[in-house]
C-alpha positions in Angstrom: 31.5 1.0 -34.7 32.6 -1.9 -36.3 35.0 -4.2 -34.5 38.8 -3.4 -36.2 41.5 -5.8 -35.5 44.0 -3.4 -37.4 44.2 0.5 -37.7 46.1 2.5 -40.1 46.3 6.4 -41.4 47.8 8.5 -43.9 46.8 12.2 -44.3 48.8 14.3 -46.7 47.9 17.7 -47.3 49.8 20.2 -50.0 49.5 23.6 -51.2 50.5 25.4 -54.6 50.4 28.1 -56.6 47.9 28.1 -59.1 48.5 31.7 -60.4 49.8 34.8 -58.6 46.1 36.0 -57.2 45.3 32.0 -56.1 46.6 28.9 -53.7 45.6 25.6 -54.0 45.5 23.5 -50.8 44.7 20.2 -50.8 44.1 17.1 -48.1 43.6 13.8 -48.2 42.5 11.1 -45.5 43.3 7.4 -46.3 42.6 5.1 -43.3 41.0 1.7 -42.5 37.1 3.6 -42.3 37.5 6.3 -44.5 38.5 7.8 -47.6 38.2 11.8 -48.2 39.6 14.0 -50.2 39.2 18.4 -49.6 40.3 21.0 -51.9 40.5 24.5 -51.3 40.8 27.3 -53.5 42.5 30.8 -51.5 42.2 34.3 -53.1 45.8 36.3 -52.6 46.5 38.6 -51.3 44.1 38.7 -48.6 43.5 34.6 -47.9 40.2 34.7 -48.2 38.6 31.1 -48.9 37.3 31.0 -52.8 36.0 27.9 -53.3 35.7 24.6 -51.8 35.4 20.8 -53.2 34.9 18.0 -51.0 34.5 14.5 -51.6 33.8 11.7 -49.5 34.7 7.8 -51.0 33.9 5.7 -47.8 33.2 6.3 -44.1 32.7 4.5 -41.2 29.5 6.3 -40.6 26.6 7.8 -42.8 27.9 10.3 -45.8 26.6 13.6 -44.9 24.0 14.1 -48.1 24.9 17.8 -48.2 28.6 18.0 -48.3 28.6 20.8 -50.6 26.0 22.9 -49.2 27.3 22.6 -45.9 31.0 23.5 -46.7 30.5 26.7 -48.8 29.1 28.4 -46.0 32.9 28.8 -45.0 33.3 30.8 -48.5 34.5 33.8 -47.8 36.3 33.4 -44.7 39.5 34.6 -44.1 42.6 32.6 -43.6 44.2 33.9 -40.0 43.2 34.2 -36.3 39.6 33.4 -35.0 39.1 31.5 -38.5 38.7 27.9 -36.6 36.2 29.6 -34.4 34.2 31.2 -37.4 34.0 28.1 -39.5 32.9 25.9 -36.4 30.4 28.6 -36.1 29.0 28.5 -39.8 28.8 24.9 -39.8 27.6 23.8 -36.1 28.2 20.7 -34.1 27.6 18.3 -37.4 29.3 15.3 -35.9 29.2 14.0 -39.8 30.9 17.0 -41.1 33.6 17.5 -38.3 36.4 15.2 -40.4 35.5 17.4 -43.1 35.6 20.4 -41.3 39.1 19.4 -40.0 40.5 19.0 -43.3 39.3 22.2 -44.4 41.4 24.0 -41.7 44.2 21.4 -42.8 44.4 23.0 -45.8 44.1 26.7 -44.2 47.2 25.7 -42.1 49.2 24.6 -44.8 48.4 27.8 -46.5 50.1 29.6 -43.4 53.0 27.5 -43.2 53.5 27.7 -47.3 54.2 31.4 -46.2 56.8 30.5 -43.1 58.6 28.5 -45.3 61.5 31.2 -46.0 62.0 31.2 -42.5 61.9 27.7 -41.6 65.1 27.5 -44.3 66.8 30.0 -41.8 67.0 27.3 -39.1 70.6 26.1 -38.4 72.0 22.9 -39.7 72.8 21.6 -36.4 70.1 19.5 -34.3 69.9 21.7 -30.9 70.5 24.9 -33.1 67.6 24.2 -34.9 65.6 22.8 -31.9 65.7 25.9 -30.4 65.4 27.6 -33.6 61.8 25.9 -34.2 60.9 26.0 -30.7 61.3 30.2 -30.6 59.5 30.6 -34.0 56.4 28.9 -32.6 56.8 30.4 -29.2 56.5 34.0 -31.4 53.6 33.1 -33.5 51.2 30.8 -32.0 49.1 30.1 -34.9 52.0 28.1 -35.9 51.4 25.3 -32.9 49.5 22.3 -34.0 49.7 23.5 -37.3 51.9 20.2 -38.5 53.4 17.3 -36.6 56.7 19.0 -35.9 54.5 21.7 -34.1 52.0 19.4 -31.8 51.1 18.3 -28.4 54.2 16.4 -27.6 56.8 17.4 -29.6 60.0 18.8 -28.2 59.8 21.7 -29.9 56.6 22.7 -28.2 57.9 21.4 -25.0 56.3 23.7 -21.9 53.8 25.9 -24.2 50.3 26.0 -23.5 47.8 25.6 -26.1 46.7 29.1 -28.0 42.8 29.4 -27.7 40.9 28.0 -30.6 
């Protein structure tokens, strides 16, 4: 690896409506090495992964050659429990495509949390209140921890849970 006197990152992921049978989720990596951009197209009602586009502007290592090829086997999977496991399964131990494959189940997490987000409008207006609102609605649905920043390894609001099983 090259020798970097400076490191930054920005990731941004987002997810919309496209029509009322389809969800767009999208992610983007910007840092110092690399430049990547994911989209995934999810089928409603049953969140089942459509289609996939992925591009790749710069890396730090070798471009995988078969980007494409490699990230539709994942088409057709459904967005929910075990999906992390299945995908890792479909696409191996790639150490090119694992940044890839990590945006791609960006994009599937901000497809569950676009659904939470009546609920997260519940929480109370007050700090602890909604602390302890946050911390109880992860604590009931697991597949909401490490989903976004508010939900990881070290935030209060996961404070004391153990990781779910990927």
């Amino acid at each position: 690896m090259a020798h970097v006197l400076f490191f930054t990152r920005n990731r941004s992921t987002s997810v919309e409506q496209v029509d009322e049978k389809t969800m767009r989720s999208t992610c983007r990596i910007e840092d110092t090495l690399t430049g990547a951009f994911v989209e995934v197209l999810v089928k409603l009602p049953d969140l089942e992964l459509k289609e996939i586009k992925a591009e790749v502007q710069r890396s730090a290592g070798a471009k995988p050659p078969d980007i494409m090829e490699s990230l539709r086997k994942v088409v057709g999977v459904r967005i929910g429990p075990g999906m992390v496991k299945i995908m890792r399964g479909m696409i191996g131990d790639r150490e090119d495509l694992q940044e890839l494959l990590f945006m791609v189940e960006e994009c599937c997490q901000a497809v569950i949390l676009s659904f939470s987000k009546a609920d997260l409008a519940k929480a109370p207006e007050d700090r602890k209140g909604a602390e302890e609102f946050y911390s109880k609605m992860v604590k009931e649905n697991v597949r909401l921890y490490n989903s976004c920043i508010a939900f990881a390894p070290g935030s209060p609001l996961v404070e004391g849970m153990e990781p779910p099983e990927k």
